[in-house]
C-alpha positions as CSV (number, residue, x, y, z in Angstrom):
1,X,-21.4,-4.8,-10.3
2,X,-25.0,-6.2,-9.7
3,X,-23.9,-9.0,-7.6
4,X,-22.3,-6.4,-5.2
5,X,-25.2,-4.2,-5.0
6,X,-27.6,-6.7,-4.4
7,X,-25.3,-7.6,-1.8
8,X,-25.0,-3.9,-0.6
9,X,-28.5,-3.7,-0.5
10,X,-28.7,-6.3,2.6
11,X,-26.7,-4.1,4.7
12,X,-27.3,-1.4,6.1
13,X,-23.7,0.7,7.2
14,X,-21.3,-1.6,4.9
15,X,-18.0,-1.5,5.9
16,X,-15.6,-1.7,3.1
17,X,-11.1,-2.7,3.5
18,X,-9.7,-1.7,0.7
19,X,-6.1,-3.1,-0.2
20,X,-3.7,-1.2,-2.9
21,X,-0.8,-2.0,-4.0
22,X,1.8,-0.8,-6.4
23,X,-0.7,-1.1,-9.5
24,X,-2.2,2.4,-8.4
25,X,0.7,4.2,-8.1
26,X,2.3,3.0,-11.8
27,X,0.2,5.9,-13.5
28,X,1.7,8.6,-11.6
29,X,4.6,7.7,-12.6
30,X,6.4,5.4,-9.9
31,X,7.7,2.0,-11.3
32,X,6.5,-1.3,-9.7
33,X,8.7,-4.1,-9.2
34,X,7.1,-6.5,-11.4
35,X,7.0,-4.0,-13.9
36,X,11.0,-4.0,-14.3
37,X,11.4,-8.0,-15.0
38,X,12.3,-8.5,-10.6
39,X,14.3,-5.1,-10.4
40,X,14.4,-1.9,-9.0
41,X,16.6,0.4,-10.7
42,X,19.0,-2.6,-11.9
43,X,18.9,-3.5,-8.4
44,X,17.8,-6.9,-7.0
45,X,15.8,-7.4,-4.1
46,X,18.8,-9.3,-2.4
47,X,20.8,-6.5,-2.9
48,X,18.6,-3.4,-1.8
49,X,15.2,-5.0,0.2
50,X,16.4,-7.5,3.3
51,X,18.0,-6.9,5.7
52,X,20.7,-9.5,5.2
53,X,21.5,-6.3,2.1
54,X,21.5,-3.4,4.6
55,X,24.4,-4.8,6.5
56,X,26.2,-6.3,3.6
57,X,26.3,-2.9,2.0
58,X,24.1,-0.1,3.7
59,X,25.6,2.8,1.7
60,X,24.3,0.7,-1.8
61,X,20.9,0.8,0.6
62,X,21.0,4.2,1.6
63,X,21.4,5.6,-1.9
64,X,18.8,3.2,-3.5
65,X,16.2,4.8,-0.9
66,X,17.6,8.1,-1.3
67,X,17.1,8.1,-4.9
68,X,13.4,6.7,-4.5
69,X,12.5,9.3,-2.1
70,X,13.5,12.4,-4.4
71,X,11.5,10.9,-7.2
72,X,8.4,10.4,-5.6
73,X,9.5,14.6,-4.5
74,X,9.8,15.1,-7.9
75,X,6.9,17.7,-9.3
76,X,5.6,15.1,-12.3
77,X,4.8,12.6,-10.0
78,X,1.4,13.7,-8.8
79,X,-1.8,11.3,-7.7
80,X,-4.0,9.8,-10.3
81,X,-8.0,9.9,-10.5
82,X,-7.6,6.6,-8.9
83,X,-6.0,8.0,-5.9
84,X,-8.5,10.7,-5.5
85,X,-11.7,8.8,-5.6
86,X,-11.1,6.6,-3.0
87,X,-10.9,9.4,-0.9
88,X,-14.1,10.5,-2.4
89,X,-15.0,6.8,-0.9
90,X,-13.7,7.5,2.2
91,X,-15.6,11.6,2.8
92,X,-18.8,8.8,2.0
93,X,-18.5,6.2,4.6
94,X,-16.4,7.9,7.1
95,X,-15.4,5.6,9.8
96,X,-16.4,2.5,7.5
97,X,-13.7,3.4,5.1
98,X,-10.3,1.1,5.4
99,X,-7.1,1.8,3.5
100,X,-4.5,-0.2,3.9
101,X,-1.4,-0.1,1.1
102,X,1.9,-1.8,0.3
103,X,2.9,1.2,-1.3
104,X,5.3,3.1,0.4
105,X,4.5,6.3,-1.2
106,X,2.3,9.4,-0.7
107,X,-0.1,9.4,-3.1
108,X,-2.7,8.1,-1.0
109,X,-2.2,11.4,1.3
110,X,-1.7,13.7,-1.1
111,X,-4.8,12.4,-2.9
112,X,-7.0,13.6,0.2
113,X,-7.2,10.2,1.3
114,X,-6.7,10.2,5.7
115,X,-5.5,7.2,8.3
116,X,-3.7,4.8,5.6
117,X,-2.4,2.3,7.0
118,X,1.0,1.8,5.8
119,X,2.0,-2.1,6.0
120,X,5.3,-1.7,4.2
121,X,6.6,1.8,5.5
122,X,7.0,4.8,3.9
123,X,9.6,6.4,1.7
124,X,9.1,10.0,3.4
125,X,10.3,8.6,7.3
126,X,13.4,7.2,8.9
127,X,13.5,5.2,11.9
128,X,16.2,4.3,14.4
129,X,17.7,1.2,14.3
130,X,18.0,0.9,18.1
131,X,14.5,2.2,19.2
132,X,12.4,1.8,15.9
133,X,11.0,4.8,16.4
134,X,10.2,7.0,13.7
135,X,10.4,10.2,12.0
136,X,9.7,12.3,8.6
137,X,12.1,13.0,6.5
138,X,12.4,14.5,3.0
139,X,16.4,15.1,3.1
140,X,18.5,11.8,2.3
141,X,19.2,9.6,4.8
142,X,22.7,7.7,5.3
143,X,25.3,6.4,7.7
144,X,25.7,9.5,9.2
145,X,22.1,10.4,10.3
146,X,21.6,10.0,13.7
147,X,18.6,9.7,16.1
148,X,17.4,12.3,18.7
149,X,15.6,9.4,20.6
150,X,18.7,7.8,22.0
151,X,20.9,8.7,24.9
152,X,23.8,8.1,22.3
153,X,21.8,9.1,19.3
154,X,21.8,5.7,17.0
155,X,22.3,5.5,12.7
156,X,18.4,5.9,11.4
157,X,17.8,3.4,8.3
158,X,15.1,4.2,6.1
159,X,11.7,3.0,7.2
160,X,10.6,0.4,5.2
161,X,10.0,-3.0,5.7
162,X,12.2,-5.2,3.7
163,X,11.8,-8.7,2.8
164,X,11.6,-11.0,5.6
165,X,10.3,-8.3,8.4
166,X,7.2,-8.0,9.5
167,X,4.7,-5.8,7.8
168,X,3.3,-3.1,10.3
169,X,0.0,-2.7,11.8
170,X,-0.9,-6.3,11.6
171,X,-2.7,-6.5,14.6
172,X,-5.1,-3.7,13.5
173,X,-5.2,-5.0,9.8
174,X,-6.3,-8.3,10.8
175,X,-9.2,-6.9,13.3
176,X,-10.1,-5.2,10.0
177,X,-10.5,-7.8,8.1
178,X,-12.7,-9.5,10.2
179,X,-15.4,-6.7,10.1
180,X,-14.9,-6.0,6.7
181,X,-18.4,-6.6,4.4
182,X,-16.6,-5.4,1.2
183,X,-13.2,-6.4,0.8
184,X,-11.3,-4.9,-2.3
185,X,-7.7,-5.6,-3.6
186,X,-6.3,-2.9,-6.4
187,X,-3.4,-2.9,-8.3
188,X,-1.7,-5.9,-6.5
189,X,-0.1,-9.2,-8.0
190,X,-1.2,-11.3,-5.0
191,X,2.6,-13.0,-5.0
192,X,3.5,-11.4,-1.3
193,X,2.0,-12.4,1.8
194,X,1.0,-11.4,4.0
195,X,-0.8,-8.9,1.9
196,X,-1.9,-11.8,-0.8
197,X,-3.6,-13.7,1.9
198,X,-6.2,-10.9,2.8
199,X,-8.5,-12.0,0.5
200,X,-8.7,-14.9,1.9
201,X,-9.5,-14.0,5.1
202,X,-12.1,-11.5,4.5
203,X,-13.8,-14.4,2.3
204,X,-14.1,-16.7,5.7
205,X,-15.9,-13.5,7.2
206,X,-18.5,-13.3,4.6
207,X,-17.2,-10.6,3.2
208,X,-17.6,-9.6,-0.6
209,X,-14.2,-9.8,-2.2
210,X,-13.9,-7.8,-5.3
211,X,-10.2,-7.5,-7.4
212,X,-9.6,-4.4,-9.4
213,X,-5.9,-4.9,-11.0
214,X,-4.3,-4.4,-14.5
215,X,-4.8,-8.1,-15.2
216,X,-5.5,-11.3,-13.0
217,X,-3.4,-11.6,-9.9
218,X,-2.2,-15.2,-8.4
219,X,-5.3,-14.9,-6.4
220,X,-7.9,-14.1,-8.7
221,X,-9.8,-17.3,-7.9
222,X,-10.5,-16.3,-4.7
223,X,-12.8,-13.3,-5.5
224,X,-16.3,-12.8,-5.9
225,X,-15.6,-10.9,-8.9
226,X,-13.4,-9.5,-11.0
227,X,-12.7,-6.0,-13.3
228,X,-9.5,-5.5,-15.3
229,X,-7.9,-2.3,-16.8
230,X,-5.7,0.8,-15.8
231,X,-7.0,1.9,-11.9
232,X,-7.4,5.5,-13.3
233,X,-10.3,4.0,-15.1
234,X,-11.3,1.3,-12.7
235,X,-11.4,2.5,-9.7
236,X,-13.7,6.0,-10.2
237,X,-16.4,3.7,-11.8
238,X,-15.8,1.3,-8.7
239,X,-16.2,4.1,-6.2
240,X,-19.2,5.7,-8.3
241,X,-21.5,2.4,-8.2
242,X,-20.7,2.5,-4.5
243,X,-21.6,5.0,-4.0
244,X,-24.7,5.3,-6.2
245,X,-26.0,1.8,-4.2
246,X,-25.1,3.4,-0.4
């Protein structure tokens, strides 16, 4: 970490964008994607992520989501040190703090962390498929739910954005990412974009690009530097040199 706190050491109110993905959320428990050789539960992502899945066989979607949601209830998954120093990061820089996550679980939240910005969704809301708007849920959702923001109330679907929608928040993301001095990328395999492309974009800012992940991502060549292991490890020693150079 010298590089970055000689580079720390030039400014004088850093502000740092952290990205997570679903590497920080695999020690507490929740299974990633990759992890299960491209499935979820035995469950392609053509059959359970698009939306191209949701109207060939919503009730299939419904009780994939369902399922997902009442794990991440369950009382043995629980936020990891990881988790919880990064909202020891963000009580230290305050407004200079940026979370943004893939991950459509709690953890963050639940870790202390405030404001994440949740590009994919989130397992514990339900939206309307007529107005889009949103609501929280912990209670299953399925053909029968209905909205309370319609004049005919509408079928809710779960809030999530599937494979080839638009991630949310971009607008705020990419203003972001053009202030950011520090950007950081943790636990993600730098394979889905928009999210993979970040790095790349805080780079042309100047920004310090730093990858904390399990083991190299696609991008890894795009960062100033690089630390591999499990993010319970990793990212408490990351937040404690931050915040020993701030």
């Amino acid at each position: 970490m010298k590089h970055l706190n000689f580079f720390l050491n030039t400014i004088k109110h850093p502000k740092i964008v952290i990205l997570t993905g679903a590497g920080i959320s695999a020690e507490s428990g929740i299974s990633t994607f990759r992890d299960n050789k491209g499935l979820w539960e035995n469950h392609t992502v053509e059959e359970v992520a698009t939306p191209e899945a949701f109207a060939r066989n919503p009730e299939l979607v419904y009780r994939f989501y369902n399922a997902r949601r009442q794990q991440l209830l369950n009382d043995e998954v629980a936020p990891n040190p990881a988790h919880i120093a990064l909202a020891k990061l963000q009580r230290k820089l305050q407004q200079d703090f940026v979370l943004i996550t893939q991950n459509v679980d709690n953890l963050h939240e639940r870790g202390g962390c405030k404001n994440v910005i949740h590009m994919h969704g989130e397992l514990l809301s339900a939206k309307c498929i007529n107005s889009n708007s949103a609501v929280s849920t912990v209670d299953d959702v399925s053909s029968c739910t209905k909205c309370a923001c319609c004049d005919t109330p509408s079928p809710m679907r779960p809030d999530i954005v599937w494979f080839g929608e638009t991630p949310y928040h971009m607008k705020a993301i990419q203003t972001h990412l053009q202030e950011a001095d520090v950007f950081v990328s943790i636990g993600t395999s730098g394979n889905v974009y928009p999210a993979a492309g970040f790095v790349q974009e805080a780079q042309y800012v100047g920004a310090h690009c730093i990858e904390l992940n399990l083991d190299p991502s696609e991008g890894q060549s795009n960062f100033t530097e690089c630390h591999y292991g499990q993010a319970s490890t990793l990212v408490p020693w990351f937040v404690d040199e931050i915040c020993a150079a701030i």
